[in-house]
N, C-alpha and C positions, 0 to 999 in steps of 0.2 A: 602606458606600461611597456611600450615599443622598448626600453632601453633594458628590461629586463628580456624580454623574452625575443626580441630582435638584436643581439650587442655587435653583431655584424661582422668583423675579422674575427673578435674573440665566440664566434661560436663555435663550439664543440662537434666536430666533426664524429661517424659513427666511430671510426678506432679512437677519436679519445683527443685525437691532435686539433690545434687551432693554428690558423694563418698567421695568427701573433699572441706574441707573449707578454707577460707584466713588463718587460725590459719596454718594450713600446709603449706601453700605459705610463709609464714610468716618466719614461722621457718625453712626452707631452704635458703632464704634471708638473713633472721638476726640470727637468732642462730644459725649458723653454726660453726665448729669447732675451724675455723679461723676467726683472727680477720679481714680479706678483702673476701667482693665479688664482682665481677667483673661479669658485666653482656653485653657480647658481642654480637651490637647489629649491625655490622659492613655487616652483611651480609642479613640484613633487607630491604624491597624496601624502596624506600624516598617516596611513598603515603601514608604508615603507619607507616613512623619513627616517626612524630612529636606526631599522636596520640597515640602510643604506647609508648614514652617517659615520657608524659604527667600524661598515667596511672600509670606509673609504679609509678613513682614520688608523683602521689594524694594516692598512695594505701600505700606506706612509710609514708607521713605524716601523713595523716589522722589516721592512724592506730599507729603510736608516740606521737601524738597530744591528741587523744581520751583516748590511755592505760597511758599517762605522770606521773599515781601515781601509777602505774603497777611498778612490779619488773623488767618487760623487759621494759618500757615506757622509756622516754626519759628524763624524770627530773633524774631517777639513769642509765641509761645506755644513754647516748647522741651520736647521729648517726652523723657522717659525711657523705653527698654523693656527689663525685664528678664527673663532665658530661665533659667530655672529648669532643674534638671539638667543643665547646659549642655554636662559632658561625654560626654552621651546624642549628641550632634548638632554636636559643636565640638572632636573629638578632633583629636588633633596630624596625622594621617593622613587626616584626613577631606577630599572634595575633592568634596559634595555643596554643592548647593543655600543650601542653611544655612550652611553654617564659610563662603562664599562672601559670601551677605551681611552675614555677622557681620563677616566681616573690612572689608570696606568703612565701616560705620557706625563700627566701631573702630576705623581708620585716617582718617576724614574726614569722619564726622559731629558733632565737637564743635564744628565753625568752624558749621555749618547747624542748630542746635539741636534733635543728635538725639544722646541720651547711651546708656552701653549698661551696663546690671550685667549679671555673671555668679556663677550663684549654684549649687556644686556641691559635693560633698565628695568630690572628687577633682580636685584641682587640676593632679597632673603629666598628667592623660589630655585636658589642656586646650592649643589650639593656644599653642604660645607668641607668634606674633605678635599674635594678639590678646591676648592676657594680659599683654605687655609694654604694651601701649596703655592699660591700666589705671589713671588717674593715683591711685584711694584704694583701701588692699586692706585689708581684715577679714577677718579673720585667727583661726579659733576652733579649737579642740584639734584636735591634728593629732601623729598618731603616725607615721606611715608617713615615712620617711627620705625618699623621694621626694618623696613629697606637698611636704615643709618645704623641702626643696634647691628646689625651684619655685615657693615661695611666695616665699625669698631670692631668688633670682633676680631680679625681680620690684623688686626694693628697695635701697638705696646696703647698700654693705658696712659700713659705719660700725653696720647695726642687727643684726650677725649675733648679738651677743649678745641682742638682745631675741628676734628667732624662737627661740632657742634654750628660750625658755620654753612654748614650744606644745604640747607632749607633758603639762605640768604643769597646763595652765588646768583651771580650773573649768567646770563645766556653765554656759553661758549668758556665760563667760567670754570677750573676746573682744580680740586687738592691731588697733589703727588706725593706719595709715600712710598720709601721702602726701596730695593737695593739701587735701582736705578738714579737715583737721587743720591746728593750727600745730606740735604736736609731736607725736612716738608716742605713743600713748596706751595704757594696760592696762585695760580697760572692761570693767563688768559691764553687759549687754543685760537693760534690766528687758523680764520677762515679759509679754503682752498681756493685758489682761482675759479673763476667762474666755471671752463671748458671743463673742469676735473668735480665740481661740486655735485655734490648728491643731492637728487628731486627729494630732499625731505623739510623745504622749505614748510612754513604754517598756511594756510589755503587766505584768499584772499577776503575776508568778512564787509570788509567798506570799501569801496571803487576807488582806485587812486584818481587821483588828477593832473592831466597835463600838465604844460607851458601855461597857460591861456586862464588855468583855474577851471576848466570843464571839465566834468567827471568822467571817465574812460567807458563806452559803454560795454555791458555783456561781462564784467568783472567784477566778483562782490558776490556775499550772499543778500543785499541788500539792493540789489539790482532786477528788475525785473525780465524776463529775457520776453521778446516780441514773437519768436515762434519758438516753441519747444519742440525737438526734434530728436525721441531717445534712440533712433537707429545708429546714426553712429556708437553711442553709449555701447549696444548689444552687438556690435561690431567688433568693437575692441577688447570687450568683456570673452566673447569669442576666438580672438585671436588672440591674447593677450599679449597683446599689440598699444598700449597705452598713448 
């Protein structure tokens, strides 16, 4: 909780003043060198995910909404932000902080150039109002009846036969609909190079094998290990240090 109750330049002095302003918060945010920031919020408790989500979210728009004729505002610099597991904090029921701001940027942030992905693998536990605001949806294998009946939804009836092939895709297979397209699309998502790919590979069940045809050892669920040893385990569990 050090990040709430220790924020470090931004704390409030007893007259009221802070050593730094949102202009500084701001410009670590958005004017950063690169054109992506990533703000990892994975090791946050879930008491103050949704309110913490919520601000960070009202402190982007508002502050793109209010500078929009500014050189960094959003009519000449247009922000994309996108909320990864979104059905974590943007559920149909939800009536925090978060689905709050969410819902505004996706009802009225496209005219003030503030766009919004939503990026989940459970699409029906996602509000529909916002999800209807969605003008391009990608669309990758999707088994759950639910999950597909909400992604249709979503889309002219004229495509019910293409979702109907979602259960069928390929790994890395994906459907494109909607403004970003001129037509549906059936796309395969080339893979990112290795140095940029994300640990979300599948864990290794059967031990590969070398050159030689010998089995690799200490790799596999199917592998026995010769000493088991969970200190580093409770190490890293610890550190969260992976």
């Amino acid at each position: 909780m050090a990040f709430l109750y220790k924020p470090g330049v931004w704390s409030v002095g007893k007259d009221g003043s802070t050593a730094a302003d949102l202009d500084t918060l701001l410009a670590g945010w958005l004017g950063a060198t690169t054109p992506v920031s990533v703000f990892d919020l994975s090791g946050i408790p879930k008491a103050v995910l949704d309110d913490l989500v919520g601000a960070i979210l009202r402190i982007l728009y508002d502050a793109v909404f209010w500078g929009r004729r500014k050189p960094e505002g959003g009519r000449r610099r247009p922000l994309l932000i996108v909320l990864e597991e979104a059905h974590v904090y943007l559920g149909t029921q939800a009536k925090n902080r978060a689905s709050s701001a969410a819902r505004q940027i996706a009802k009225e942030g496209r005219k003030y150039g503030v766009g919004l992905m939503l990026v989940s693998q459970r699409p029906s536990e996602l509000d529909s109002t916002i999800l209807s605001q969605c003008g391009t949806t990608v669309a990758m294998r999707l088994t759950n009846e639910g999950d597909r009946s909400h992604v249709r939804s979503c889309s002219s009836d004229s495509l019910e036969g293409l979702f109907a092939m979602l259960p069928i895709l390929r790994t890395g297979e994906a459907l494109i609909v909607g403004e970003s397209v001129n037509l549906p699309v059936r796309a395969m998502i080339d893979l990112p190079p290795k140095e940029r790919r994300p640990d979300s590979e599948d864990p290794k069940v059967i031990a590969d094998k070398d050159e030689m045809g010998n089995r690799k050892p200490r790799v596999g669920w199917t592998e026995p290990l010769e000493v088991e040893d969970y200190k580093p385990v409770v190490q890293a569990w610890r550190t969260q240090k992976p």
